[in-house]
ZAMARGU-4260 file (C-alpha; in steps of 0.2 Angstrom, whole numbers, plus 5000, padded with zeros to 4 digits):
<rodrens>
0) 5134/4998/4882 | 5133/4992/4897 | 5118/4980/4905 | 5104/4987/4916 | 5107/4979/4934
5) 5093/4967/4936 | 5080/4972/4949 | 5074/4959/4963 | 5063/4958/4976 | 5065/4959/4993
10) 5052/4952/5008 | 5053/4955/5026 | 5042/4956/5042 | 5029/4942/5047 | 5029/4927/5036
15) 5010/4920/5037 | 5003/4912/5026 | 5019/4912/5015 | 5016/4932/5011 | 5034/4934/5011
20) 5037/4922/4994 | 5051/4912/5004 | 5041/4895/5005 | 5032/4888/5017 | 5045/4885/5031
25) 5049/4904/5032 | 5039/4911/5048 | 5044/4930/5048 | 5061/4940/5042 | 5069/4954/5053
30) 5080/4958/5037 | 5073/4960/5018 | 5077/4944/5011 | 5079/4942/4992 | 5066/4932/4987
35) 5073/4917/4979 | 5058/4907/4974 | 5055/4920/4960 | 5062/4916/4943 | 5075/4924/4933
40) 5065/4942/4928 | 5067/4960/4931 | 5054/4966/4945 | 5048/4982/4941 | 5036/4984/4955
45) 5031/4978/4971 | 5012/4980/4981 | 5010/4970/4997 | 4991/4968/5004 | 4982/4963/5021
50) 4994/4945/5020 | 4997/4944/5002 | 5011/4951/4989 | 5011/4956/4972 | 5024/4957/4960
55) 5025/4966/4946 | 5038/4964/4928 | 5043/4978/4917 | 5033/4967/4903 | 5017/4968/4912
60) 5016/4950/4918 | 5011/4949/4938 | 5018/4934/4951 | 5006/4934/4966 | 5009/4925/4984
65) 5002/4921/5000 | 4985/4923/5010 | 4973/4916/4997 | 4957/4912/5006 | 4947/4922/4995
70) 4953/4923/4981 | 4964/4937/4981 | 4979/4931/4972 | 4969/4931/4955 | 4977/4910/4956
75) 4979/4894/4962 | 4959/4890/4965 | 4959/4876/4977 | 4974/4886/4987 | 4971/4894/5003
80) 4988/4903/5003 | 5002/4899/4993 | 5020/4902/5000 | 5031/4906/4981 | 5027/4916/4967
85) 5016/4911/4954 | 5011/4919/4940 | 4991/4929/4937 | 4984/4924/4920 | 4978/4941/4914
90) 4973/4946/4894 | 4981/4960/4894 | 5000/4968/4899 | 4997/4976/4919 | 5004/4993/4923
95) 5000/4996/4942 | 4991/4983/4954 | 4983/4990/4969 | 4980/4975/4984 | 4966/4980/4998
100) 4967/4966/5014 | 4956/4954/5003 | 4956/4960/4986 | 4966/4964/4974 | 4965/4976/4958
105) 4975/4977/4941 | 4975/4990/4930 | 4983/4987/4914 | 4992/4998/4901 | 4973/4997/4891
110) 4967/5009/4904 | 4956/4994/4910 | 4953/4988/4928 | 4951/4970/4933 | 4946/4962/4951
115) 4949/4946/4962 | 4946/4942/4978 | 4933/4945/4991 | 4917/4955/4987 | 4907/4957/5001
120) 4907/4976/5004 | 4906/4976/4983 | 4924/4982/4984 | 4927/4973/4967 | 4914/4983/4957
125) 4906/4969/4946 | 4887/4967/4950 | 4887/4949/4944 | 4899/4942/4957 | 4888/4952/4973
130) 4896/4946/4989 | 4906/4930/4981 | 4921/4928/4981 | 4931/4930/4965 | 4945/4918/4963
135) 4951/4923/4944 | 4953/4942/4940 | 4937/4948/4929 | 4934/4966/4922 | 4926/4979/4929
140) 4916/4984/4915 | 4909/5001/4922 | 4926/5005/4920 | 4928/4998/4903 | 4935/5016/4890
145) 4936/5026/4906 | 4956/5026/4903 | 4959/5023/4920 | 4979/5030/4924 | 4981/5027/4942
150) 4969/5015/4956 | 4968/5011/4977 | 4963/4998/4990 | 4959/5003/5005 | 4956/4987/5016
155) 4937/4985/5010 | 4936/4999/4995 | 4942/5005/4978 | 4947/5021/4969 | 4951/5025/4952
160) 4956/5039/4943 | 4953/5045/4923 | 4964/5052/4914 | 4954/5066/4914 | 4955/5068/4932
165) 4939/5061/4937 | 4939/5049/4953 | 4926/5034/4954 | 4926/5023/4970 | 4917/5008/4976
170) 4914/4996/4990 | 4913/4996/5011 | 4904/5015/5012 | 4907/5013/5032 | 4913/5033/5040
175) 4910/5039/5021 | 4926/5033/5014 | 4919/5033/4994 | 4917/5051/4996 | 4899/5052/4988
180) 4892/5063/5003 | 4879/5063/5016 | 4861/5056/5015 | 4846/5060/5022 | 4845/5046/5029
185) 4860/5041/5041 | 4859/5022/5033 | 4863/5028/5016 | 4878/5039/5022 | 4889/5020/5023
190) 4881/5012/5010 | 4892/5003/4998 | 4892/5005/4981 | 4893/4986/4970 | 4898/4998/4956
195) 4911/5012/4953 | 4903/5029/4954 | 4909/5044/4950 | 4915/5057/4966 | 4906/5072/4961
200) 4912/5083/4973 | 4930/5082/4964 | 4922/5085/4947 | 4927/5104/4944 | 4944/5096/4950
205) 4959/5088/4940 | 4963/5073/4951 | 4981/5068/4949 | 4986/5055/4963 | 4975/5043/4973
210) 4978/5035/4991 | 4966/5024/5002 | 4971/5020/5020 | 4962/5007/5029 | 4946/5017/5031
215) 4951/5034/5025 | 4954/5040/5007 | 4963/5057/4998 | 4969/5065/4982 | 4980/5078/4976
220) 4975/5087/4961 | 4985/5093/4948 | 4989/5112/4959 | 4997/5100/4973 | 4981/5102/4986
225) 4975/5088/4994 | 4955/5083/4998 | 4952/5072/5010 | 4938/5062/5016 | 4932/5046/5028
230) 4939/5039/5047 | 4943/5055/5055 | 4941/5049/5073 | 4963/5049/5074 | 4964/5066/5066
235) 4971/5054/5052 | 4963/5068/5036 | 4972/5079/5044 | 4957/5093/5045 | 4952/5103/5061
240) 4942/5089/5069 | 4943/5073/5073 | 4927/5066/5065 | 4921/5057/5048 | 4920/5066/5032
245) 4906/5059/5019 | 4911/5072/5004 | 4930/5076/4999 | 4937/5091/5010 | 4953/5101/5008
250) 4966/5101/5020 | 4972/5119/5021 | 4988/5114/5028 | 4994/5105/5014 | 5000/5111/5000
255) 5014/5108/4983 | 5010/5090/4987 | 5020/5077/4976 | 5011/5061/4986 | 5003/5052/4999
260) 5003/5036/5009 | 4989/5033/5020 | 4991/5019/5033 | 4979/5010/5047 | 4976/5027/5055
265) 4990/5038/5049 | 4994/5047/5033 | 5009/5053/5026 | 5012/5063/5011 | 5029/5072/5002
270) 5034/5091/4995 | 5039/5095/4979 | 5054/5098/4989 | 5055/5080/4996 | 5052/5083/5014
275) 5038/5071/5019 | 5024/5076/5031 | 5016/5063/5045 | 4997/5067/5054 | 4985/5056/5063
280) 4987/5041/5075 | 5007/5040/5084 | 5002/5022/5089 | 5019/5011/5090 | 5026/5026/5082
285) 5020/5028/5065 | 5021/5045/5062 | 5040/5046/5065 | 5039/5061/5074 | 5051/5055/5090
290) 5036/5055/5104 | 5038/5041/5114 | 5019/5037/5118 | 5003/5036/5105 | 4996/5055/5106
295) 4990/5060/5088 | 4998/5072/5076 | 4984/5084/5074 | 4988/5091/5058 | 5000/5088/5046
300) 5018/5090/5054 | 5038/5089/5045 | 5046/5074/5049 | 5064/5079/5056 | 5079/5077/5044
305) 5070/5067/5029 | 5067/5069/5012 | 5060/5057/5001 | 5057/5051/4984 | 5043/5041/4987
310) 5033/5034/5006 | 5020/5019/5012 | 5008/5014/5026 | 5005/4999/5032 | 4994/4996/5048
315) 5007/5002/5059 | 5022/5007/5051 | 5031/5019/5038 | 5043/5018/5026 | 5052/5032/5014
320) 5063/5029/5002 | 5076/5043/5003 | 5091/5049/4989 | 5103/5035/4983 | 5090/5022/4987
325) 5092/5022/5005 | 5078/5015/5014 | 5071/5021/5031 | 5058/5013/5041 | 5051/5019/5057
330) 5033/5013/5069 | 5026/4996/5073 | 5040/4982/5073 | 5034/4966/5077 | 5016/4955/5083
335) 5022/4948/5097 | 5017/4957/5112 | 5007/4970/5101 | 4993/4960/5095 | 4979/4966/5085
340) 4961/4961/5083 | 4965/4958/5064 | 4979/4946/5066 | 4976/4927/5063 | 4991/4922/5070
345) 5004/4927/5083 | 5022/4927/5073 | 5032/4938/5076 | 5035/4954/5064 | 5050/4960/5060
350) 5043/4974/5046 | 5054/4986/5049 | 5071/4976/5041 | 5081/4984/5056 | 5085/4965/5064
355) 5072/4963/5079 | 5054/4966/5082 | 5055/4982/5093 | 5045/5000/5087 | 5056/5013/5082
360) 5048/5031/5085 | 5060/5038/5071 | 5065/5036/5056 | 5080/5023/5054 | 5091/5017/5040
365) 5088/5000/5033 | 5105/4994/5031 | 5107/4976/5029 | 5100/4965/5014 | 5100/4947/5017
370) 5107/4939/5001 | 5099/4921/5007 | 5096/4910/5022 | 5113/4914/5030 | 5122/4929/5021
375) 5119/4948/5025 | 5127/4963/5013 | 5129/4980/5020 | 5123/4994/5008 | 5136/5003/5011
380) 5154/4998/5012 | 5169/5008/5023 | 5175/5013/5007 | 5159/5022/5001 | 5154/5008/4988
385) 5137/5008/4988 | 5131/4987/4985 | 5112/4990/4983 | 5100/5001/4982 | 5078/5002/4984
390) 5070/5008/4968 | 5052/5006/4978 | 5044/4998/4991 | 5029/4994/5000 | 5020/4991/5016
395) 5008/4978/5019 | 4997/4974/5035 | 5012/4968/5046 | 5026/4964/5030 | 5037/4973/5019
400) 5041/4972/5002 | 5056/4981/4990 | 5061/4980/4973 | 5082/4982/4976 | 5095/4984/4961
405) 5110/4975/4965 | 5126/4989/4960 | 5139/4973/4959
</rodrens>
């Protein structure tokens, strides 16, 4: 019998704050870079937040690097960023990790759901740590025999969903992104929740999937619809207006849904049949759609020539990954000479693994891995050999992050 292929991980884009695992010296990568400072494991999957990365093992163990002001990396205490992998000390064996731009969630195989970072908005759910940060991970015990399966970040709140099907959120209720409604009073419609509470409104539902953009959240429930709610102002939930939604809302438009991505403000989501489907802001490209200016896709629109086994958001720019494990990226490219209110420096980007900074407006090939600090390896060879492949992958604020199976 032969060996599984080892599974590593691979970092590119802007390097702040040591995000990208390379080590303090590493600025920014226009290529995905294996990441060498992470030991001899089996990486089974990747999650990257506003400026840190999270790395998860097929044993449940977590490595966590970069931005660490408030504590998001669950380690390193004393440690404003940390520039290599190290490991998160949690009880209990971690099956998904969710990463919001301060925070960080873990979920483990228990069904239980554990916090670090900041918790300003209440975006951790524990009452005793009320706008603290929270440097160690610590149990959200609201939660505790909910059997959680699945969770989200967005940048400032959480989701969760039972196994039943039932969908709790908390944090930053700014535009009505927890989903919990309108209020009488206007002040009440953004309130934040310190606590997880359960979405009504999807209770006669069987919630399946979650995803949270950076003000925006949505669901597909177990017929393949999808219910949408929070930042509308970019046509981003893909409904017939442009405004905020405080209560969950179906989009008509979408249907047999398999997934969703949702980014700064655009969304993405993928078929049964694998062809994926952009909406909201074009800025810098992100929809993939081939316009060549930052008009909004009003509703939910096939993205030309491209099926899909799995797609992320990050601020900016999109990625799918497509059959055989080839890896498209398309959108925002680079910092330099696109800045944003939210950046902290001005490095240059690099995101899109395509060997500059510049946007791409649709969707192209990832072809090159870089193997170190010198050497690149084509994917694919003249002679059809295929050297690599993506498994998953994930977009963070202005970086990228795959998990790659070397093929010999």
């Amino acid at each position: 019998m032969s060996t599984p292929a080892r599974r590593l991980l691979a970092c590119w884009g802007n390097g702040d704050f040591g995000r990208l695992g390379h080590g303090i010296e590493c600025l920014s990568e226009e290529f995905p870079r294996l990441c060498a400072a992470l030991p001899e494991i089996s990486v089974s999957h990747v999650i990257c937040g506003g400026a840190h990365t999270t790395v998860t093992t097929a044993e449940g163990n977590v490595w966590a690097f970069g931005l660490n002001d408030a504590g998001q990396l669950g380690h390193s205490v004393e440690a404003t960023f940390v520039p290599v992998p190290r490991i998160v000390p949690l009880p209990e064996p971690v099956s998904q990790v969710a990463a919001g731009h301060y925070h960080t969630l873990f979920l483990t195989q228990a069904g239980n759901v554990w916090a670090c970072g900041r918790n300003h908005r209440g975006q951790l759910g524990v009452s005793g740590a009320a706008a603290c940060d929270v440097r160690h991970p610590i149990k959200i015990p609201e939660l505790a025999g909910a059997d959680v399966v699945s969770i989200a970040a967005g940048a400032e709140h959480s989701l969760a969903v039972t196994r039943g099907g039932e969908v709790y959120s908390w944090g930053c209720g700014g535009h009505g992104r927890l989903g919990h409604g309108k209020a009488s009073i206007r002040r009440l419609l953004n309130r934040d929740e310190k606590l997880p509470r359960l979405v009504k409104a999807l209770a006669p539902l069987r919630v399946e999937r979650l995803a949270a953009g950076h003000m925006h959240s949505g669901c597909v429930d177990s017929d393949g619809y999808v219910h949408v709610w929070g930042y509308g102002r970019f046509w981003q939930l893909g409904l017939t207006k442009d405004e905020d939604v405080s209560a969950p809302q179906q989009v008509a438009s979408l249907h047999s849904i398999r997934s969703l991505a949702f980014g700064g403000s655009h969304s993405l989501a993928i078929q049964h049949d694998g062809r994926v489907l952009a909406w909201g802001a074009n800025q810098n490209g992100s929809l993939g759609l081939g316009r060549d200016d930052d008009q909004t896709a009003r509703v939910p629109t096939a993205v030309a020539n491209l099926r899909a086994d799995q797609v992320a958001a990050g601020w900016k720019h999109s990625l799918a990954v497509g059959a055989g494990g080839r890896l498209f990226t398309w959108g925002w490219g680079g910092s330099m000479g696109t800045p944003s209110a939210y950046e902290q420096q001005l490095t240059s980007g690099g995101q899109l693994g395509l060997g500059n900074d510049f946007d791409y407006w649709i969707h192209t090939n990832v072809e090159w891995l870089q193997l170190d600090e010198v050497d690149l390896i084509k994917q694919s060879t003249r002679d059809g050999h295929q050297a690599w492949r993506v498994v998953q992958a994930s977009c963070g604020f202005n970086h990228t992050a795959a998990v790659i199976e070397m093929l010999g």
